[in-house]
N, C-alpha and C positions, 0 to 999 in steps of 0.2 A: 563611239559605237564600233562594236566589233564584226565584221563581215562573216558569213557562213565559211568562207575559205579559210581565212584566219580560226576561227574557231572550231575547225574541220583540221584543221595542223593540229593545235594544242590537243585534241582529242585519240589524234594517230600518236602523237610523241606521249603520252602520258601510259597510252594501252603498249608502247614499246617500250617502255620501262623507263623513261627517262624520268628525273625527279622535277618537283614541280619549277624549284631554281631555276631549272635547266632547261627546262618549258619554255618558263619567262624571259630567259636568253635567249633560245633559238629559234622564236617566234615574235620578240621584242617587244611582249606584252608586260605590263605589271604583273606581283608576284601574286597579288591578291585575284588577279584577274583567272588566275589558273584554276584555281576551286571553283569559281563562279560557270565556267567553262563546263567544267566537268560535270557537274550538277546538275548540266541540262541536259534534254533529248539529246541521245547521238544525230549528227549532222549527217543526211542521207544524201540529199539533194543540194547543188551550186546554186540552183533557182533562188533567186530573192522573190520570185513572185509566191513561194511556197510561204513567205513568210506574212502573206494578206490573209 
């Protein structure tokens, strides 16, 4: 499972333009993981309790 923080990166690195590869590199996530990221709400809040 991927943490709001980590998925709060992929979402900053993709809106600065970097490609999804590159994502998956400088966040050290799978490549597949990067679309799945994307797809969802933008990540507002570090709270994990927001996600109850």
């Amino acid at each position: 499972m991927i943490d709001r923080l980590k998925r709060h990166e992929i979402q900053v690195l993709r809106r600065a333009g970097h490609t999804r590869a590159e994502v998956a590199t400088l966040s050290e996530v799978s490549l597949g993981t990067v679309p799945r990221v994307e797809a969802e709400a933008a990540v507002t809040t570090a709270s994990s309790s927001a996600d109850a």
